[in-house]
GUKOLMAR-509196 format. One record per residue (C-alpha): x, y, z; residue number from 0. Coordinates in steps of 0.02 Angstrom, whole numbers, always signed. Layout:
// GUKOLMAR-509196
((X, Y, Z), NUM)
...
This chain:
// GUKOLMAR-509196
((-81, +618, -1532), 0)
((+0, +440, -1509), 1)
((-135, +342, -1386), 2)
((-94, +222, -1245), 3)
((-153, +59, -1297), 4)
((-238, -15, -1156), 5)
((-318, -207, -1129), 6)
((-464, -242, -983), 7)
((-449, -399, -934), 8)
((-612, -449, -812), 9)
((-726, -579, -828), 10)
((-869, -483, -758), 11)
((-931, -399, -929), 12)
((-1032, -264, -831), 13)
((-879, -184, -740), 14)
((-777, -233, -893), 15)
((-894, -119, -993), 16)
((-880, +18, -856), 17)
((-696, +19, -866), 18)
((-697, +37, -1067), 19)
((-820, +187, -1051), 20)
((-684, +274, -904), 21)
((-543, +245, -1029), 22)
((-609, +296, -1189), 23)
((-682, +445, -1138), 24)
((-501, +519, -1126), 25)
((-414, +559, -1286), 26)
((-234, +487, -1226), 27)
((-317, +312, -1193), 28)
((-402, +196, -1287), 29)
((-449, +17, -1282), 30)
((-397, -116, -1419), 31)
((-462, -283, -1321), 32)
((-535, -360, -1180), 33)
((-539, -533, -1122), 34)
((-637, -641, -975), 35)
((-510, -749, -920), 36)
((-331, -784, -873), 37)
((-289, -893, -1060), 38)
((-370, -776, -1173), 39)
((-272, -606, -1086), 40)
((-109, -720, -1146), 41)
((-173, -749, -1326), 42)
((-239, -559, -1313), 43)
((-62, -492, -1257), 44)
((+23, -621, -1382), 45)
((-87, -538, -1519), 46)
((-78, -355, -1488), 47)
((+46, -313, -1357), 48)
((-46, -175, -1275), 49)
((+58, -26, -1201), 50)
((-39, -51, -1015), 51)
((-144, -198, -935), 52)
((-295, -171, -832), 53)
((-338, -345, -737), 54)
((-426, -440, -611), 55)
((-346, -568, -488), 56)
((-470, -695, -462), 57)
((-542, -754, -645), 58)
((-588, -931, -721), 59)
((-473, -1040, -817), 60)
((-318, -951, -779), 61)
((-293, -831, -622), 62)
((-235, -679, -617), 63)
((-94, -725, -532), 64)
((-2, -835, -659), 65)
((-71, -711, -790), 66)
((+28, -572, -758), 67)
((+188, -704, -737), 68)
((+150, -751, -918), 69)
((+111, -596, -994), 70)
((+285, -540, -908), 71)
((+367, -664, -991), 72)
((+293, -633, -1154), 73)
((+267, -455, -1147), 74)
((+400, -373, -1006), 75)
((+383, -211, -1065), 76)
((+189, -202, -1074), 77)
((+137, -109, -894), 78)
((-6, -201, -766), 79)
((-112, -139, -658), 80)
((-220, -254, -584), 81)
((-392, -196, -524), 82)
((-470, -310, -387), 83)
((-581, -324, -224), 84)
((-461, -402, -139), 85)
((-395, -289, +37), 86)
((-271, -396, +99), 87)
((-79, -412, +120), 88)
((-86, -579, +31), 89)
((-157, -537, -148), 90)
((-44, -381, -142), 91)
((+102, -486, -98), 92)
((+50, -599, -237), 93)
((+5, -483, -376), 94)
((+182, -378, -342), 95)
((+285, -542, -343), 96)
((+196, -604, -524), 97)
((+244, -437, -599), 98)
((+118, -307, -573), 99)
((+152, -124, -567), 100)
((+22, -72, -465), 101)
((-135, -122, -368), 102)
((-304, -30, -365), 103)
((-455, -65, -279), 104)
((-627, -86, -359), 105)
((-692, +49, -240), 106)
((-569, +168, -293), 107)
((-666, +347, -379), 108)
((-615, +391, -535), 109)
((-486, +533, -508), 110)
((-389, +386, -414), 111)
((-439, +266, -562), 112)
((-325, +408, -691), 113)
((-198, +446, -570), 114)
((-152, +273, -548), 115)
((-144, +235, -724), 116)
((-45, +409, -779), 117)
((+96, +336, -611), 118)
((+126, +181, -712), 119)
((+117, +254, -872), 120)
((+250, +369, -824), 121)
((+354, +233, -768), 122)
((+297, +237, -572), 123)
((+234, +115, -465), 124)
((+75, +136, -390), 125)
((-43, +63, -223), 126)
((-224, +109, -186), 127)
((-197, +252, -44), 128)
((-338, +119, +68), 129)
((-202, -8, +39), 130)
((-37, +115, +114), 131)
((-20, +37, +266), 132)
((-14, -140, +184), 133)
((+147, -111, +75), 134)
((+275, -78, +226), 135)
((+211, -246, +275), 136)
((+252, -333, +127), 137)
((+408, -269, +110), 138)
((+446, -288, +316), 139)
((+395, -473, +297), 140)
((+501, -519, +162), 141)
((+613, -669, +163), 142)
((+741, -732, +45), 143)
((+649, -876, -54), 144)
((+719, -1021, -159), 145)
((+604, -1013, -325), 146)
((+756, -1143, -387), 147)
((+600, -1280, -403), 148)
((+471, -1158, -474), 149)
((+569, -1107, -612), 150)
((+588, -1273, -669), 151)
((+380, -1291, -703), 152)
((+329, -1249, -874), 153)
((+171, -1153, -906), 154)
((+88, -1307, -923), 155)
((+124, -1386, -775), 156)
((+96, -1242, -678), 157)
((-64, -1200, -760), 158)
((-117, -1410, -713), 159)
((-28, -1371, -547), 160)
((-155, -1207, -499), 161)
((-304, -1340, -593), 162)
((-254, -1498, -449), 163)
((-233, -1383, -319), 164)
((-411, -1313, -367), 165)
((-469, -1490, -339), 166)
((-502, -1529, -517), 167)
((-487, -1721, -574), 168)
((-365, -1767, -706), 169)
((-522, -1808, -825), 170)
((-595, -1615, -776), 171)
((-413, -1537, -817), 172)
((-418, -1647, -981), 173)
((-572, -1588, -1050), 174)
((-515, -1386, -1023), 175)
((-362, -1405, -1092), 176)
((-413, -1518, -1222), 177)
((-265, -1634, -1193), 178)
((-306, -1828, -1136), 179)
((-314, -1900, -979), 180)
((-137, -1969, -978), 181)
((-64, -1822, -1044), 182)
((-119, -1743, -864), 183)
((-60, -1883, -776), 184)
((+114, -1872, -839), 185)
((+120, -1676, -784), 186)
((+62, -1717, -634), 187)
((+202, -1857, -610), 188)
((+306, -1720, -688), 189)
((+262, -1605, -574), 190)
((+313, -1695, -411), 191)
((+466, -1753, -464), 192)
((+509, -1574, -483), 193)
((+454, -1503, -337), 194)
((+469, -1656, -237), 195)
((+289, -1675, -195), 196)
((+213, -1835, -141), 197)
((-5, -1805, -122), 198)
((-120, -1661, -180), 199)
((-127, -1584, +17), 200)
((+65, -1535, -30), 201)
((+25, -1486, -215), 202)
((-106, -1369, -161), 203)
((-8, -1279, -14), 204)
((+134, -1250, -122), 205)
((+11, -1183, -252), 206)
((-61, -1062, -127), 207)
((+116, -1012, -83), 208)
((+188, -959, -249), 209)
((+16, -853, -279), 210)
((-62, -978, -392), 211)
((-223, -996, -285), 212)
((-301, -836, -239), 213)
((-460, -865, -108), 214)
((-588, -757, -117), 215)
């Protein structure tokens, strides 16, 4: 029997543990890595290109948001599913812009938990059934967007982007991404001219309107 190969990506290592056990206890499924934040689900995707993803939105170093963009980009045919707490119209909007095939809350039981993941398996979509009423208003409230200035961003400067807009100094960001000072600086220059940005107030609503800041 050819298994689905599945990655958990949550940095809380007790429910992260409590997923593995739901998934390998079915012989279609099993799990060939887990990660506990945003930049090692990239490197873990990168490495092993799992068949389905199982992830949080809000994580350290890397949200879930920009995640799934990257792991699209990298990956397009690898499936998500993201698995959160979050109830509200603005992390689904957010998760099914980035990419993600379907959203499941924590709460969900574990009949849901399969059924969900056999939908986008199959090629289906799928929304926690708490969450129903939500989707007609994401797709009601809608509106064309220009993502003409987004597109231009590279990974890194929207990764330094989410970091700024987070309210992280240019010496924090430098010291978790292991690049100097006045390699930050530059982005950030770069980063304004580009989106045509003039203070961090600006920076951090446009952040929180592409889905790069979740709030808890």
């Amino acid at each position: 029997m050819t298994k689905h190969r599945i990655a958990i990506i949550e940095d809380h290592a007790l429910f992260r543990a409590g997923l593995c056990s739901l998934i390998s206890s079915k012989p279609d499924l099993e799990v060939i890595g887990e990660a506990g934040d945003g930049l090692e689900a990239i490197q873990l995707v990168r490495d092993n290109q799992p068949t389905l993803i199982l992830i949080d939105l809000s994580m350290p170093k890397l949200g879930g948001i920009e995640a799934i963009r990257q792991i699209k980009q990298i990956a397009p045919d690898t499936k998500i599913l993201v698995v959160s707490m979050h109830v509200t119209e603005k992390h689904l909007r957010a998760a099914l812009k980035a990419g993600a095939d379907g959203y499941l809350l924590k709460m969900a039981d574990q009949d849901e938990f399969y059924v969900a993941i056999q939908a986008i398996l199959g090629g289906r979509s799928y929304v926690s059934s708490d969450l129903a009423s939500l989707v007609l208003d994401v797709y009601r409230s809608q509106e064309p967007e220009d993502h003409s200035s987004f597109d231009t961003l590279t990974n890194r400067e929207r990764e330094i982007l989410k970091l700024v807009a987070e309210g992280n100094a240019n010496k924090d960001i430098a010291n978790l991404l292991t690049i100097s000072p006045k390699t930050v600086d530059n982005h950030r220059s770069n980063i304004m001219r580009k989106l045509e940005l003039h203070n961090v107030v600006e920076l951090t609503h446009y952040a929180r309107q592409y889905g790069l800041l979740v709030e808890d």
